[in-house]
C-alpha positions in Angstrom: 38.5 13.2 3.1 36.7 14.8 6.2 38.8 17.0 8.5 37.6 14.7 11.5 40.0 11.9 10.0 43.8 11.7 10.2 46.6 9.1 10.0 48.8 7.3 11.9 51.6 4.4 12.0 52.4 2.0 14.4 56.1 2.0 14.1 58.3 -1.2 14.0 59.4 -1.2 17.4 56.0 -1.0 19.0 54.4 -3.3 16.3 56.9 -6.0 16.3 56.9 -6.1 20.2 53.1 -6.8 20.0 52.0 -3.3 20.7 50.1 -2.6 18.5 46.6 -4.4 19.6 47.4 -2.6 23.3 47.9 0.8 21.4 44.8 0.6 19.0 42.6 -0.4 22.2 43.9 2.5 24.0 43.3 5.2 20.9 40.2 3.2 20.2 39.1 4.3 24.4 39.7 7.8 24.0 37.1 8.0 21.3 38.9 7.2 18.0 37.5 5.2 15.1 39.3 3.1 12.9 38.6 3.9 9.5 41.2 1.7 7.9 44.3 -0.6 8.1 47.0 -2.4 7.1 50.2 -4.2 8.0 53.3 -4.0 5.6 56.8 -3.6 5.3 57.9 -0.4 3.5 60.4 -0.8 1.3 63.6 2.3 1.2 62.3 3.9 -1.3 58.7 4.0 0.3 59.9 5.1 3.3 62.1 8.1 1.6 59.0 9.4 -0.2 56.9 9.4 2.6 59.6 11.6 4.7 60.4 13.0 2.4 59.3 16.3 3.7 62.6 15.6 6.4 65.2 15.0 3.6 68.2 17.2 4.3 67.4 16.8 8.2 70.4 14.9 10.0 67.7 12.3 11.0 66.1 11.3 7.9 68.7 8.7 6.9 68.6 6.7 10.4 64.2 7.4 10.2 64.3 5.8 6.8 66.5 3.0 7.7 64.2 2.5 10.9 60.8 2.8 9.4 62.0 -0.1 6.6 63.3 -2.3 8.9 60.4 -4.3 9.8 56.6 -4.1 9.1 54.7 -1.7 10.7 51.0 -0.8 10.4 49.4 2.3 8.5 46.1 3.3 10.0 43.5 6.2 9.7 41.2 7.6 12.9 38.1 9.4 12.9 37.0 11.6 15.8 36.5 15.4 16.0 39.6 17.3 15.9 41.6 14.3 14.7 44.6 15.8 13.9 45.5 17.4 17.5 43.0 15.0 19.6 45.8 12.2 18.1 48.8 14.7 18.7 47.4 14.8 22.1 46.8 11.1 22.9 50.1 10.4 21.5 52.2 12.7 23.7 55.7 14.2 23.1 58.4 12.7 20.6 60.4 11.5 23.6 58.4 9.7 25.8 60.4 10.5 28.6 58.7 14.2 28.2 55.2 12.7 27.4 52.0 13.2 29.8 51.0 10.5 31.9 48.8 7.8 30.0 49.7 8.8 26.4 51.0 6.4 24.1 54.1 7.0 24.0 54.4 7.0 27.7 52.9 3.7 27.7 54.3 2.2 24.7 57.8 4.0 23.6 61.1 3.0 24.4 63.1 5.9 22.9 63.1 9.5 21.5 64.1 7.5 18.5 61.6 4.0 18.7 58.9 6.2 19.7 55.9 3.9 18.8 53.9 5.8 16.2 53.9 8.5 13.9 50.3 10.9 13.3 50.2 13.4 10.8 50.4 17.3 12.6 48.1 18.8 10.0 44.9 18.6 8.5 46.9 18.7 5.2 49.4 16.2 6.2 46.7 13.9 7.1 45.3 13.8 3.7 48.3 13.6 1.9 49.6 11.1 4.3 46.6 9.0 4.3 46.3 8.7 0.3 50.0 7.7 0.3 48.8 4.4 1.5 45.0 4.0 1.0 42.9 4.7 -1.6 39.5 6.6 -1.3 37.7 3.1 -1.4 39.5 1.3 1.3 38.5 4.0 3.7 34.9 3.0 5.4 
């Protein structure tokens, strides 16, 4: 996978408050291309494996819980720079620390229901991105 890709969710709190069309059109405005997509509901033990990476933190249990509680949407960008270009776009964990016109000062409602996850490394896009897609569903 080409280091001008990376990955993102559309959490359950923005996608089951219709936010997800709104935050797509936005990433889709700055220059983003949407490579692929889905909407599921990950089960626990999905949602353990794919943080796994935070077990031990004293948020992982409450992100698990979160991130299973409802469907959300897997996606994967293209643009140059994808990784931090996202990282920008998306703003700061708490949106009440994000930049003006990110998306999670648009579209967050908590440090906690923050919209959307995107990978913070070239590596972590790739690994993140096969978790849910295969080589062939990319286009």
């Amino acid at each position: 996978m080409s280091l001008n890709y990376t990955f993102s969710i559309i959490k359950p709190d923005a996608f089951n408050t219709g936010k997800a069309g709104k935050i797509l059109a936005h990433l889709e405005s700055q220059g983003f291309v949407l490579k692929a997509a889905r909407v599921m509901h990950l089960s626990k033990k999905q949602a353990e494996e794919f943080y796994a990476v935070h077990r031990g933190r004293p948020f992982y249990g409450e992100l698990v819980d979160f991130m299973s509680s409802a469907p959300c949407m897997p996606f994967i960008l293209e643009k140059a720079n994808a990784v931090s270009a996202l990282r920008d776009a998306i703003g700061a964990t708490d949106p009440a620390e994000a930049a003006a016109g990110t998306v999670r000062k648009l579209y967050a409602e908590s440090k906690g229901k923050n919209a959307i996850h995107a990978s913070d490394s070239d590596e972590n896009a790739v690994r993140e991105s096969r978790f849910f897609f295969a080589e062939s569903e990319v286009v």
